[in-house]
C-alpha positions as CSV (number, residue, x, y, z in Angstrom):
1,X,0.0,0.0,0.0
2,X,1.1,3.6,-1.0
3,X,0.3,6.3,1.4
4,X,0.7,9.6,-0.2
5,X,-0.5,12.7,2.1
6,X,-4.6,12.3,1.0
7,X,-4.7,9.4,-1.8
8,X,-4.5,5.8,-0.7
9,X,-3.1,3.5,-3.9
10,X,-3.2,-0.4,-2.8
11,X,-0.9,-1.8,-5.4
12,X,1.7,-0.4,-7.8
13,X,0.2,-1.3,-11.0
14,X,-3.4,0.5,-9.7
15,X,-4.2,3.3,-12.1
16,X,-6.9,4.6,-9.1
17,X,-6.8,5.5,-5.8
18,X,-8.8,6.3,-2.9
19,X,-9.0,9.6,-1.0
20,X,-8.5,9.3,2.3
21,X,-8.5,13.4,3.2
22,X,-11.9,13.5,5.9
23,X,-14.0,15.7,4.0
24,X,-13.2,14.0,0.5
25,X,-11.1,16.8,-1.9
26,X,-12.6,19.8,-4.4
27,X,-12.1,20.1,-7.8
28,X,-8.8,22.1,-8.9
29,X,-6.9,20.3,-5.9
30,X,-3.3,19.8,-6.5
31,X,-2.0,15.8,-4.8
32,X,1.2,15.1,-3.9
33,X,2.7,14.2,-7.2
34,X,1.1,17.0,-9.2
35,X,-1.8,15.5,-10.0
36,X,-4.6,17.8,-10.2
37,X,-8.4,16.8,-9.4
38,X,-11.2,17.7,-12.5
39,X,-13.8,17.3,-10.2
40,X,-14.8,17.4,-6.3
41,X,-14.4,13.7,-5.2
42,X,-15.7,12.3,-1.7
43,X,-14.1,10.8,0.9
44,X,-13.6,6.7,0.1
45,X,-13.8,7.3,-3.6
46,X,-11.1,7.1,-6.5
47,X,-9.7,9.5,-8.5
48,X,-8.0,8.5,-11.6
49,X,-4.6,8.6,-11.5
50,X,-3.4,8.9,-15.2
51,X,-5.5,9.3,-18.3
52,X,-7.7,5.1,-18.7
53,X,-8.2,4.5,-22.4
54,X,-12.1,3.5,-23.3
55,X,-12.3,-0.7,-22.5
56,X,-8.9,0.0,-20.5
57,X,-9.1,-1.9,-17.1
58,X,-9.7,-0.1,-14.2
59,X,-7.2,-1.6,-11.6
60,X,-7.6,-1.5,-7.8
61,X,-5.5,-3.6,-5.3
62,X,-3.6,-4.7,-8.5
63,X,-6.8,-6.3,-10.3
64,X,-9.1,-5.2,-12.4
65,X,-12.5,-4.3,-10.9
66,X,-14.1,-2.8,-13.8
67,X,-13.1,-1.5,-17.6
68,X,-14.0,1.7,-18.6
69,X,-17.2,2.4,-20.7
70,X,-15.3,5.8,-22.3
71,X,-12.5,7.7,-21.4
72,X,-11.3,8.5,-18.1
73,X,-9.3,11.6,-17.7
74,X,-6.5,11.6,-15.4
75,X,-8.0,14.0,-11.8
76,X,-11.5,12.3,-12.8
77,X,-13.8,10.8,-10.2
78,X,-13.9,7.2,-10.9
79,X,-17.3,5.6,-9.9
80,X,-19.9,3.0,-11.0
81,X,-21.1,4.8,-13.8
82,X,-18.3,5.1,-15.4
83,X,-17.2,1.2,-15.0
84,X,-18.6,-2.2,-17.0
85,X,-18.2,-5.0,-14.6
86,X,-16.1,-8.2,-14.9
87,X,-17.8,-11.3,-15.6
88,X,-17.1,-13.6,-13.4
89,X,-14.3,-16.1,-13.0
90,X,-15.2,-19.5,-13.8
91,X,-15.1,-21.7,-11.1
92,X,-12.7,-24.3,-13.1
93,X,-9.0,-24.0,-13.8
94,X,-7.7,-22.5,-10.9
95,X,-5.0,-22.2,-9.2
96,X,-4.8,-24.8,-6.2
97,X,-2.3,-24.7,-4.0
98,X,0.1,-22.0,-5.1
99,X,0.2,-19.8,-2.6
100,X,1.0,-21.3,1.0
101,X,2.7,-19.3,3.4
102,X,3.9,-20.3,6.7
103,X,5.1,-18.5,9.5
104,X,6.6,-19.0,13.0
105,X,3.9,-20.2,15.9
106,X,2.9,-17.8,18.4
107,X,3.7,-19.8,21.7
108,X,2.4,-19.4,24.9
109,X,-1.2,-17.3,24.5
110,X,-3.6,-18.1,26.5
111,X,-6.8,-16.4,27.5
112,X,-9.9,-17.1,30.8
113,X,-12.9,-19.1,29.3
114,X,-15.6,-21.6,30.7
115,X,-14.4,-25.5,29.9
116,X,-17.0,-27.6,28.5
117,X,-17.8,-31.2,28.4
118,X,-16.8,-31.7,24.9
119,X,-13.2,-29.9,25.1
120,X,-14.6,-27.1,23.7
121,X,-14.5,-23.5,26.0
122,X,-16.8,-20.5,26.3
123,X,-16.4,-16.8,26.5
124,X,-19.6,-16.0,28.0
125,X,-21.9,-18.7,30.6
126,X,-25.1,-18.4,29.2
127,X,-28.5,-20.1,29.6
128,X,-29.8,-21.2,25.9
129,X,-33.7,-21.7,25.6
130,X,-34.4,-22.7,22.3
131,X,-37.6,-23.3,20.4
132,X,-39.0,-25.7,17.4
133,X,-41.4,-23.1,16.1
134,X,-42.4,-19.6,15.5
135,X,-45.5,-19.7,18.0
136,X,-44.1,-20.1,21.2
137,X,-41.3,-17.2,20.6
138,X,-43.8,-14.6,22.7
139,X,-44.1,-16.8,25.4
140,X,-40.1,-18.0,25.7
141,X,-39.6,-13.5,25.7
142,X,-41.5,-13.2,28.0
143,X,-40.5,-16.3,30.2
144,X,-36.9,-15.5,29.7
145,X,-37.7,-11.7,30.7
146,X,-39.1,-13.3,33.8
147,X,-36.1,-15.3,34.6
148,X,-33.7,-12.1,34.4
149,X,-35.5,-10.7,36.8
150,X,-36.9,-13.4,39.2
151,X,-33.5,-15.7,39.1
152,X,-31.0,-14.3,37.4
153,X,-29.6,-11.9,40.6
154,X,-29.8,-15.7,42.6
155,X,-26.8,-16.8,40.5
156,X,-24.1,-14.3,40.0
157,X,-21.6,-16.3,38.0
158,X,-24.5,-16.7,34.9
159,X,-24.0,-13.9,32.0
160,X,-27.5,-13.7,30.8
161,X,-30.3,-15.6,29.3
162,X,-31.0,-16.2,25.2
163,X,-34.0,-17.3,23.9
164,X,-33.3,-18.6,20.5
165,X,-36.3,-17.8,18.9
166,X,-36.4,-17.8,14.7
167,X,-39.2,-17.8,11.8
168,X,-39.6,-21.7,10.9
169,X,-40.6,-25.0,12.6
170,X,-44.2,-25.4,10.5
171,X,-45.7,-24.2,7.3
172,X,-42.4,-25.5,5.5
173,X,-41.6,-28.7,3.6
174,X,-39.8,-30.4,6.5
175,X,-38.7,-32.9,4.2
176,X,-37.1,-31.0,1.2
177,X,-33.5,-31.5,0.5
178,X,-32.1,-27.8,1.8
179,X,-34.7,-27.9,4.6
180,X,-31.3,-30.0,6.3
181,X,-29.9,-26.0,6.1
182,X,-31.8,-24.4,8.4
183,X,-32.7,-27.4,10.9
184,X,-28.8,-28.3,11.3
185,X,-28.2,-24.4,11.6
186,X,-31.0,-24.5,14.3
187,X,-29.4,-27.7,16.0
188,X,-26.2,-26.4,16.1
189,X,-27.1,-23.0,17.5
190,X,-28.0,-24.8,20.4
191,X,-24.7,-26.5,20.8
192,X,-22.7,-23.0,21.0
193,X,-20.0,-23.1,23.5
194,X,-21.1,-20.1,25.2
195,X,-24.1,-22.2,26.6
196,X,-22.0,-25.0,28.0
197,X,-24.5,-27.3,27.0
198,X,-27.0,-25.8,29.7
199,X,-30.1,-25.8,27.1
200,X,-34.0,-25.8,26.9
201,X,-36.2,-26.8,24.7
202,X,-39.6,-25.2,24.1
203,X,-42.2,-26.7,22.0
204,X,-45.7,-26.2,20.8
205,X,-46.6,-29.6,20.5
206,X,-47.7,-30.1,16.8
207,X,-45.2,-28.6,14.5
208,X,-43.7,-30.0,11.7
209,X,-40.1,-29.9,13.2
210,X,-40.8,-32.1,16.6
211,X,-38.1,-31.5,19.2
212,X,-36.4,-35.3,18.6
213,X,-35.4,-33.8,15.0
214,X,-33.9,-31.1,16.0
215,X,-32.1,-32.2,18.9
216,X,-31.8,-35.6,18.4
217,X,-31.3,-38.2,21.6
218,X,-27.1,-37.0,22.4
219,X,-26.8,-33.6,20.8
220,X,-27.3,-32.3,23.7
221,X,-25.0,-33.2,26.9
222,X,-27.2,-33.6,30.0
223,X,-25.2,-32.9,33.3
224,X,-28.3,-34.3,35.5
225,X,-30.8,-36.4,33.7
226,X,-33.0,-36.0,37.0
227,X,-33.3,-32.9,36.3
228,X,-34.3,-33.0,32.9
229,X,-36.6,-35.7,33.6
230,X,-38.1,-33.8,36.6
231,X,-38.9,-30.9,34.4
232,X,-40.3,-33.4,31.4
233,X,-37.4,-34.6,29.2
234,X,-38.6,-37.1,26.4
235,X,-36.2,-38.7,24.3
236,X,-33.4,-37.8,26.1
237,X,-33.8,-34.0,25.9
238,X,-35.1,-31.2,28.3
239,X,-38.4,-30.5,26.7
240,X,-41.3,-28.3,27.7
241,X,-44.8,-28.7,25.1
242,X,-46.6,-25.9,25.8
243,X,-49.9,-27.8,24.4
244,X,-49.4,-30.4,27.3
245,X,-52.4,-30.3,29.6
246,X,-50.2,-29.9,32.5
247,X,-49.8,-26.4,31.6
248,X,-52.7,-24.4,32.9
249,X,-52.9,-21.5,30.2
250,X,-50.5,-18.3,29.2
251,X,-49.4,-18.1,33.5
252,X,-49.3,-21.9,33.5
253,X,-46.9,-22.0,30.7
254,X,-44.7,-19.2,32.4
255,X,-44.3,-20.5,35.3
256,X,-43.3,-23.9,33.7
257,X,-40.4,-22.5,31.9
258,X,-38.9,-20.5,35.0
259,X,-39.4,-23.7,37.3
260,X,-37.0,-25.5,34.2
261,X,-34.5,-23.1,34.2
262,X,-33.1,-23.3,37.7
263,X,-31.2,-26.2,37.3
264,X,-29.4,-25.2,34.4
265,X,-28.9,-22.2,36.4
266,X,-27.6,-23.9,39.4
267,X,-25.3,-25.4,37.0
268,X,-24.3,-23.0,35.2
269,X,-23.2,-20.5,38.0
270,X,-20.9,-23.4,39.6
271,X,-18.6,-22.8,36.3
272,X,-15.6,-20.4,36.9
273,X,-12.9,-19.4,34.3
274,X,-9.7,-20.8,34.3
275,X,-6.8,-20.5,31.6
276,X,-7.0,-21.6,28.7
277,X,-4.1,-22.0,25.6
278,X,-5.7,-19.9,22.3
279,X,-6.9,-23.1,20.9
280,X,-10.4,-22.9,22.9
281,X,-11.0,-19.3,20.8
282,X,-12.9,-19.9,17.5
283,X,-13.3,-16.0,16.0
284,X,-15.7,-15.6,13.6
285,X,-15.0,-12.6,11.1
286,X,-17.6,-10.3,9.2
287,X,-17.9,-7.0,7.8
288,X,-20.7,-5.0,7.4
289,X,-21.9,-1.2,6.1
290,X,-18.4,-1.6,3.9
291,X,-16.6,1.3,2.3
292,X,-13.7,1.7,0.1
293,X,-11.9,2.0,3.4
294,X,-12.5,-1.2,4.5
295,X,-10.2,-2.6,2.4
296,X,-7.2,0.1,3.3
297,X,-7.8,-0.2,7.2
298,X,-9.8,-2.5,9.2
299,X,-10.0,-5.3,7.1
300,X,-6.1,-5.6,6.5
301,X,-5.7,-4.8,10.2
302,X,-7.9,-7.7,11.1
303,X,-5.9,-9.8,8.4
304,X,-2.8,-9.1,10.3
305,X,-4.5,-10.1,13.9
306,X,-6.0,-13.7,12.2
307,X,-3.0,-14.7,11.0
308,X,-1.5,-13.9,15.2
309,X,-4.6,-15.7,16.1
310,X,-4.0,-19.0,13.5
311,X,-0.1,-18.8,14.6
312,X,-1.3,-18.8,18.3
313,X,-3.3,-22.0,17.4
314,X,-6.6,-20.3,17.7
315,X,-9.4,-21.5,15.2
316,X,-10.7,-18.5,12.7
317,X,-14.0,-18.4,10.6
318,X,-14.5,-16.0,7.3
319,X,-17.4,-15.9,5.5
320,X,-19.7,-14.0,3.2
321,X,-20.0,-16.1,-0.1
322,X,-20.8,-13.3,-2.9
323,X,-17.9,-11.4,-0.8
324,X,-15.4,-13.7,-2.1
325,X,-16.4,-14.8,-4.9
326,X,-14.9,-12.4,-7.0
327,X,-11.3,-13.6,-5.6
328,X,-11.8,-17.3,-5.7
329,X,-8.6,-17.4,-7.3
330,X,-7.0,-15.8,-4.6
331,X,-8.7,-18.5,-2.1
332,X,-8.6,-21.7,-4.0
333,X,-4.8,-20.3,-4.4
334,X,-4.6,-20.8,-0.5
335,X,-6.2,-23.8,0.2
336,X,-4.4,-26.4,2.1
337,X,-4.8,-28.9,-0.4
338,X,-6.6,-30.1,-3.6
339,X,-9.9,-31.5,-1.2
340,X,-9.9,-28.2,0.7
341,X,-9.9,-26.0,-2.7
342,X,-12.7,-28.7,-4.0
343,X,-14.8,-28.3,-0.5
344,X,-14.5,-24.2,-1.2
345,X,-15.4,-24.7,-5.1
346,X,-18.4,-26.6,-4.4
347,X,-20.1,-24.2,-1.9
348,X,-19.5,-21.4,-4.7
349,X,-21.0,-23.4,-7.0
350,X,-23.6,-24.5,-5.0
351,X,-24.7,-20.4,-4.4
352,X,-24.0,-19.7,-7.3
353,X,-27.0,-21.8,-8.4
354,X,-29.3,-20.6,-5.4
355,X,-28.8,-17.4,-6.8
356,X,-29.7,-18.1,-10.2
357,X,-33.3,-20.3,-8.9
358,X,-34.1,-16.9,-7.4
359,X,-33.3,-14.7,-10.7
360,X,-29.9,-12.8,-9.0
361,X,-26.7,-12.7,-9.1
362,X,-23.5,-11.8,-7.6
363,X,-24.3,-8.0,-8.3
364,X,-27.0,-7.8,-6.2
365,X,-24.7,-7.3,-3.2
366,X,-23.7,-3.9,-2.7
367,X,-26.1,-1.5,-1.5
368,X,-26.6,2.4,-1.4
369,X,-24.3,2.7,2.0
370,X,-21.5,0.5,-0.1
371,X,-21.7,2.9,-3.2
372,X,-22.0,5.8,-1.3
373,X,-18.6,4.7,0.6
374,X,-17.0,4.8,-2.7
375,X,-17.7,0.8,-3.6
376,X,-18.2,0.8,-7.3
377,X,-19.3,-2.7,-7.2
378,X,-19.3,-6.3,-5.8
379,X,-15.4,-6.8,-7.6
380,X,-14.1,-3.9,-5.7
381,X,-15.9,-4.9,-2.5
382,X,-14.9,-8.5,-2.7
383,X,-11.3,-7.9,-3.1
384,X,-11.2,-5.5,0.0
385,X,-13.6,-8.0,2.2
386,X,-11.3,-10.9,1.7
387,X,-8.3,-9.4,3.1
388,X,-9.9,-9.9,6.7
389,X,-8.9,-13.5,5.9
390,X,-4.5,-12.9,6.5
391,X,-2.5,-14.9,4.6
392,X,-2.1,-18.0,5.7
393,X,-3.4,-21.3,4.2
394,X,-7.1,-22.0,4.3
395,X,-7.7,-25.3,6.4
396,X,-10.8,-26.2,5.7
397,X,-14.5,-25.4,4.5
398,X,-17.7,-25.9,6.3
399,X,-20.7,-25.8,4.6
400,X,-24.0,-23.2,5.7
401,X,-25.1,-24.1,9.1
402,X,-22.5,-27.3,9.7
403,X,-20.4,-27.1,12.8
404,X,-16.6,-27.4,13.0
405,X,-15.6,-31.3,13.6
406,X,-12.8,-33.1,15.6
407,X,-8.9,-31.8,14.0
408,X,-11.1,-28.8,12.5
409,X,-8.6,-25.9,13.3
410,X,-6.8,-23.3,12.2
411,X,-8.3,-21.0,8.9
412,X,-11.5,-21.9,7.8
413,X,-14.1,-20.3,5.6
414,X,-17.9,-21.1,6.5
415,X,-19.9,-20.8,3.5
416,X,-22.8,-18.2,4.4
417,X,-24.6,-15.7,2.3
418,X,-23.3,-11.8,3.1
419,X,-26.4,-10.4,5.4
420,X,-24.8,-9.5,8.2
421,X,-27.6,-11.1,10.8
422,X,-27.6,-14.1,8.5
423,X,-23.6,-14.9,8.2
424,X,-23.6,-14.1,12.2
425,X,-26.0,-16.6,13.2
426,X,-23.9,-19.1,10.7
427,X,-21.1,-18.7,12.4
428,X,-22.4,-18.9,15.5
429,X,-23.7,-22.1,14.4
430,X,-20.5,-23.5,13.5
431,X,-19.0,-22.7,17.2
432,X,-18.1,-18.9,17.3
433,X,-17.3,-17.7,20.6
434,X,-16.2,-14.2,19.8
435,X,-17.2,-11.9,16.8
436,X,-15.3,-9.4,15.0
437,X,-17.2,-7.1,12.8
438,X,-15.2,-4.2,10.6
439,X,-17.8,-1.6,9.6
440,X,-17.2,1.8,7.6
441,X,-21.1,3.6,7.4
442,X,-21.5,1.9,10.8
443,X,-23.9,-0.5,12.3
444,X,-25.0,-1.2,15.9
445,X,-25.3,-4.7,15.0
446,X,-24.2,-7.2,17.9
447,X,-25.7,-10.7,18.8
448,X,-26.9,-11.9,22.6
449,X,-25.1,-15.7,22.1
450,X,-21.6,-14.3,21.4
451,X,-19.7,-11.4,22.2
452,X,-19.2,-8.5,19.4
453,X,-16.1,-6.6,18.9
454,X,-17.0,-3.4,16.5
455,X,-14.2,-2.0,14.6
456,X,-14.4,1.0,12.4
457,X,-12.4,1.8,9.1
458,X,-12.9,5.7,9.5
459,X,-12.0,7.9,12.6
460,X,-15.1,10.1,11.6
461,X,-17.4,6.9,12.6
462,X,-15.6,6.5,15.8
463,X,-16.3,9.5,16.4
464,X,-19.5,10.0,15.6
465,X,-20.6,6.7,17.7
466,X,-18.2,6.6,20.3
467,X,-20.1,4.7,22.5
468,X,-20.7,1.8,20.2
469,X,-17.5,1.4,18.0
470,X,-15.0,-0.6,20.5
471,X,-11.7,-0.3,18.3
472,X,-11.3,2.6,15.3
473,X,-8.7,1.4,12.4
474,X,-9.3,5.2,10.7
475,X,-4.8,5.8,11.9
476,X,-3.9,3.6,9.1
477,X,-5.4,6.1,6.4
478,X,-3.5,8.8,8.2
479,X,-0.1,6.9,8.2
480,X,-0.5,7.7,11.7
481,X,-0.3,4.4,12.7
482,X,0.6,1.0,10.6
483,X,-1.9,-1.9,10.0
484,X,0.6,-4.6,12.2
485,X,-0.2,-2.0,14.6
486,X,-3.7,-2.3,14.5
487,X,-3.6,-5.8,14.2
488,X,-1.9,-6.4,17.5
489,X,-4.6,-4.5,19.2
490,X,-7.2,-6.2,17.6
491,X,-5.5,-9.4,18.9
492,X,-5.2,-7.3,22.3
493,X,-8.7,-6.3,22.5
494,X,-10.2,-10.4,21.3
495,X,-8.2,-11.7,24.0
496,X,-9.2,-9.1,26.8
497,X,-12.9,-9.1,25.6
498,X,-12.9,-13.5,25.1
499,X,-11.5,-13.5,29.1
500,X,-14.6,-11.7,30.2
501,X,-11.9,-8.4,31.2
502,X,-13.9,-6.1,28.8
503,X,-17.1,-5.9,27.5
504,X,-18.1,-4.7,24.1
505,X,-20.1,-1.5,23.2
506,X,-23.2,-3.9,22.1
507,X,-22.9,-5.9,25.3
508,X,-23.1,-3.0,27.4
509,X,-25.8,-1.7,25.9
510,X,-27.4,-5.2,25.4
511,X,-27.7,-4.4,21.4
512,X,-28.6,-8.3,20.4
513,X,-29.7,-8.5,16.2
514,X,-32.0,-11.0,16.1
515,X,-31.0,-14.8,15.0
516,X,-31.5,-15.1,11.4
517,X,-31.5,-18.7,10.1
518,X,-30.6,-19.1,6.0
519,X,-34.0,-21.6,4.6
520,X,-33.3,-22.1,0.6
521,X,-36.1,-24.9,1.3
522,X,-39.7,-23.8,0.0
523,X,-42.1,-23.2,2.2
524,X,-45.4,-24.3,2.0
């Protein structure tokens, strides 16, 4: 990266960059190298460095993310007008392998986290309640609203309560070959190590997904099976129907569920921290409300803190399928080996048809914010979102929903779509105990299962939201401070946050998104 005093230029063969001067730059400016601007151009947005020939590429971070529809003058304000779009690159014939970088481990890291049953470990101790439909989600709010207030203050040692409430369960063809999608994300939500297998299960009674499907006999690690049996386990699991006649209407129900909880309270409060090597963190990383800083600043500064997380033997999740898409050349590059670049290929393909059963494609990513940020299109934004990923190899693929397995470690990417609400719960689902989210419009996105670490791209944001951005990468645009830099406090701040020594903007304010599950089954 070239940092000149207001223009940001990612790669030497780039014929654009981005300016990174707070209030954008007006027409008639003079740059660094004598450059002069034609036109007023915005903060995030590219100015044409030399004169780009009609059907000439447009290069950022030293590929092409567009070609010009006429001629660009040299101090022009490059934008999505003025661009055609790449096709994009067929998922065949690419480079597997090529690019595998190692670098020394990062001994001795450790951080404080709740030891589960399973080996895994959990940032937070929370109480899970989850449900097999829609219909019971008002009473579960409101029975889980009780609980905070009735028993929570009783046990000290428990973080909170999350009902795990969602928009399926009946009125959907149960049976349909993706309805394993959002069942399996569903099952797996449950299985978070932030509950520490402390779960509920609340039925309605006649729904098409019965409580033995979704938490089959086993998923689910019962500490005291007197205790689930006492409060009505069946099959194995802890399992409240509200249509069973032993519930005496809306009170009845109530009064049910916060009877249920206390064991898994009692439980769950008896857990204390204790130290941990790096290998019990599994960071899930997103970004959301992009601009073209993202891809100069937080995302690159992120990059630089996975790759000390990997190194540290930590486990690392990326995401965001139409995100990377653009670069799968860059990933399949990276892969660990020929079944790992095969595992990624397949998911791409896979969305790549989802999207073209629902008449999309890849362009229908970006949004206003990301164009507004100075994102001319899903190329540009896809080549600035994968850098969150490092460097290092790619060790394996999981597929939307699926959960990491046994000798799962190190890099993987979890194929999810690109909502932000929608990849979070995903990774959640595969075992996320802490979240990292790079934002450069801003979002006060944060989720009630897992801890959410909110880094901004632009000082201005950080400014602006103080109070809810916990870490602001806008120094690097500056020069004022390097992206290792930044990296090593976002390592700092994952560490302090995942040990319980510091709590997140969204935590404080208890700013949960609600749990969005991904169905490309029909419903009926």
């Amino acid at each position: 990266m070239e940092q000149r005093a207001r223009l940001v230029r990612m790669h030497d063969t780039d014929n654009v960059a981005v300016v990174a001067t707070r209030s954008g730059l007006p027409a008639g400016e003079r740059v660094d190298d004598g450059l002069v601007l034609r036109e007023a151009v915005p903060q995030g947005h590219k100015v044409a460095l030399r004169r780009i020939e009609a059907g000439e590429a447009v290069r950022r971070y030293g590929v092409a993310i567009g070609y010009a529809v006429s001629v660009i003058e040299a101090g022009s304000w490059v934008h999505e007008a003025l661009l055609r779009m790449p096709e994009a690159r067929a998922l065949e014939h690419l480079p597997v392998a090529t690019d595998l970088r190692s670098a020394a481990p990062l001994p001795g890291q450790s951080f404080l986290g709740y030891r589960n049953a399973d080996g895994s470990f959990g940032t937070r101790n929370l109480f899970a309640i989850t449900t097999t439909v829609q219909c019971v989600a008002g009473v579960v709010a409101q029975a889980a609203e009780r609980i905070r207030r009735e028993l929570l203050p009783r046990f000290p040692n428990v973080d909170g309560v999350v009902a795990i409430d969602h928009a399926y369960g009946c009125g959907v063809a149960i049976d349909a070959p993706d309805a394993q999608v959002p069942i399996r994300i569903l099952r797996n939500l449950a299985r978070n190590p932030n509950f520490g297998d402390e779960v509920m299960v609340v039925s309605l009674g006649c729904e098409k997904l019965q409580p033995e499907r979704l938490l089959p006999p086993g998923s689910i690690a019962l500490r005291d099976e007197r205790d689930a049996q006492a409060a009505g386990a069946t099959s194995g699991l802890h399992v409240l129907r509200l249509q069973d006649p032993a519930h005496g209407g809306f009170s009845g129900m109530l009064d049910a569920i916060v009877g249920a909880a206390e064991p898994h309270l009692r439980r769950l409060d008896a857990r204390r921290r204790e130290t941990t090597p790096l290998a019990g963190l599994v960071v899930g990383v997103q970004c959301g409300g992009s601009d073209a800083l993202s891809g100069v600043t937080a995302n690159p500064a992120l990059g630089h803190a996975v790759d000390m997380l990997v190194r540290a033997g930590a486990t690392v999740l990326f995401s965001e399928v139409t995100e990377v898409r653009d670069g799968v050349a860059l990933l399949s590059s990276r892969a660990r080996d020929a079944e790992v670049a095969r595992r990624l290929v397949a998911e791409l393909d896979w969305y790549d048809a989802y999207l073209r059963r629902g008449g999309a494609d890849r362009s229908a990513n970006t949004t206003p914010g990301n164009k507004a940020g100075g994102l001319s299109n899903i190329v540009e934004k896809a080549m600035g979102s994968i850098v969150k990923s490092g460097t290092l190899p790619i060790d394996f693929v999981l597929g939307p929903g699926e959960k990491l397995g046994a000798g799962q470690r190190g890099l993987g990417f979890a194929a999810t779509p690109a909502s932000d609400f929608v990849c979070g719960t995903l990774q959640a689902a595969a075992g996320m105990n802490v979240h990292v989210f790079t934002t450069g419009r801003g979002t006060p996105y944060g989720l009630a299962a897992v801890p959410v670490i909110k880094v901004s791209t632009r000082s201005e944001l950080a400014e602006q939201w103080p109070d809810l951005i916990d870490l602001d990468a806008g120094p690097i645009a500056r020069a004022e401070r390097s992206i290792a830099e930044v990296g090593e406090q976002i390592f700092a701040c994952i560490v302090e946050v995942a040990s319980g020594k510091r709590r997140t903007w969204a935590e404080r304010w208890n700013l949960h998104n609600a749990l969005t599950l991904f169905n490309p089954a029909p419903i009926t």
